[in-house]
N, C-alpha and C positions, 0 to 999 in steps of 0.2 A: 271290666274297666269302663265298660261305658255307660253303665248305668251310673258308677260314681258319679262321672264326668257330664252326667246330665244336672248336679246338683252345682248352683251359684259357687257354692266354697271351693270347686274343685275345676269349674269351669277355665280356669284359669291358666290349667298344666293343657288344655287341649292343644294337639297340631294345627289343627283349623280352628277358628275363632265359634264357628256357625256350626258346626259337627262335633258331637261326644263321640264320635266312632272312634278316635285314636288320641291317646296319650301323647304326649313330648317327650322326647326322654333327654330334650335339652335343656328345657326349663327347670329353675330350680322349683324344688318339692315336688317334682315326678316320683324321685325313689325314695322319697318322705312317705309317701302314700302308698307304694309299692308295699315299702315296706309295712305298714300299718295295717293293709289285706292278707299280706303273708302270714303275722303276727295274729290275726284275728281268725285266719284261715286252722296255724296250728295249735290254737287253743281249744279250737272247737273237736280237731282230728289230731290229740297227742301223737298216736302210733302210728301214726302215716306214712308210708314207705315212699310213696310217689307222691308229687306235684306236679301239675300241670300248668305252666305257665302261660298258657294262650298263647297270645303274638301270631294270631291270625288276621286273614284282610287286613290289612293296616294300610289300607289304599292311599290315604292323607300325608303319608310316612313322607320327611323328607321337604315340605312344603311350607312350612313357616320361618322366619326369615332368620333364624339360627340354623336350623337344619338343614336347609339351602346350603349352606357353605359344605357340606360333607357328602359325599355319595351316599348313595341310598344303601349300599350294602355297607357299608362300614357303619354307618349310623345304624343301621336295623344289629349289626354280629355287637356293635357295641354295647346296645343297650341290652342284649339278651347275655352279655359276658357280664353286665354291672346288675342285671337282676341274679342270675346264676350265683357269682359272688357275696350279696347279701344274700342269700335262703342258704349257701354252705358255711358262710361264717357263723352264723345260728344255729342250722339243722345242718351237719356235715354228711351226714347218712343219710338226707333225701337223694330221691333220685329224679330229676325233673324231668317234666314230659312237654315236648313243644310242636302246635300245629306244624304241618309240613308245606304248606301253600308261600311261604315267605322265602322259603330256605330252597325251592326248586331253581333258582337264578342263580345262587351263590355257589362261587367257585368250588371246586376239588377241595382244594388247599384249607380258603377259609370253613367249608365242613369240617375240615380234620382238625381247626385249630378248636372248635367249638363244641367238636363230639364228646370229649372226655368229661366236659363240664352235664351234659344232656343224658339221659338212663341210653 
C-alpha cells in the first residue's frame, strides 16, 4: 500500500498528509483502490487459495481528522471487516491472511468477531 501511496493520484487516501506508510480507511476511494490491487492481484494469481492482506504497522492509524472521531480499534476491525467483505463478495473461497502486530491489543471478543472472516 505504500508504495501506491507514494504516487500524487493516490496521495490523497493517506492517514497522514506527509507519510505513504498508511492508507484511510475513512476517506472516500480507500476501498476504490483496495479494491483495484485485489482485482489486479487475482488476475495475475487466478487459483489463489490465500490472500494476504497486510494491515501491518499502521502506526499513523487513527490520526487524521475523520479517524480521530473513532477508536483506534474499531477503526482498524472495521476496516479489515470492509476489506474482508469486498475480496469475499468476488473471491468467496479465498482465505485471507493478516499480519498479527495490530490485532495483539484487540480484545477477546472483537478477535472472535473477526476470526471467521480471516483463514
Amino acid at each position: 500500500m505504500e508504495f501506491a501511496l507514494k504516487y500524487s493520484d493516490w496521495s490523497k487516501l493517506r492517514e497522514v498528509s506527509n507519510s505513504p506508510q498508511a492508507l484511510c480507511p475513512s476517506r472516500n476511494g480507500s476501498l476504490e483502490l483496495i479494491k483495484q490491487i485485489i482485482q489486479q492481484v487475482m488476475a495475475l494469481h487466478p487459483k489463489a487459495k490465500y490472500l494476504h492482506i497486510g494491515c501491518d504497522e499502521v502506526y499513523h492509524m487513527g490520526e487524521c481528522e475523520i479517524c480521530r472521531l473513532e477508536l483506534r480499534e474499531n477503526l482498524f476491525l472495521r476496516h479489515v471487516r470492509n476489506v474482508a467483505a469486498i475480496i469475499h463478495e468476488k473471491f468467496p473461497s479465498l482465505r485471507l491472511i493478516i499480519w498479527d502486530d495490530m490485532l495483539r491489543h484487540i480484545s477477546q471478543q472483537s478477535m472472535q468477531e473477526i476470526s471467521c472472516m480471516l483463514c
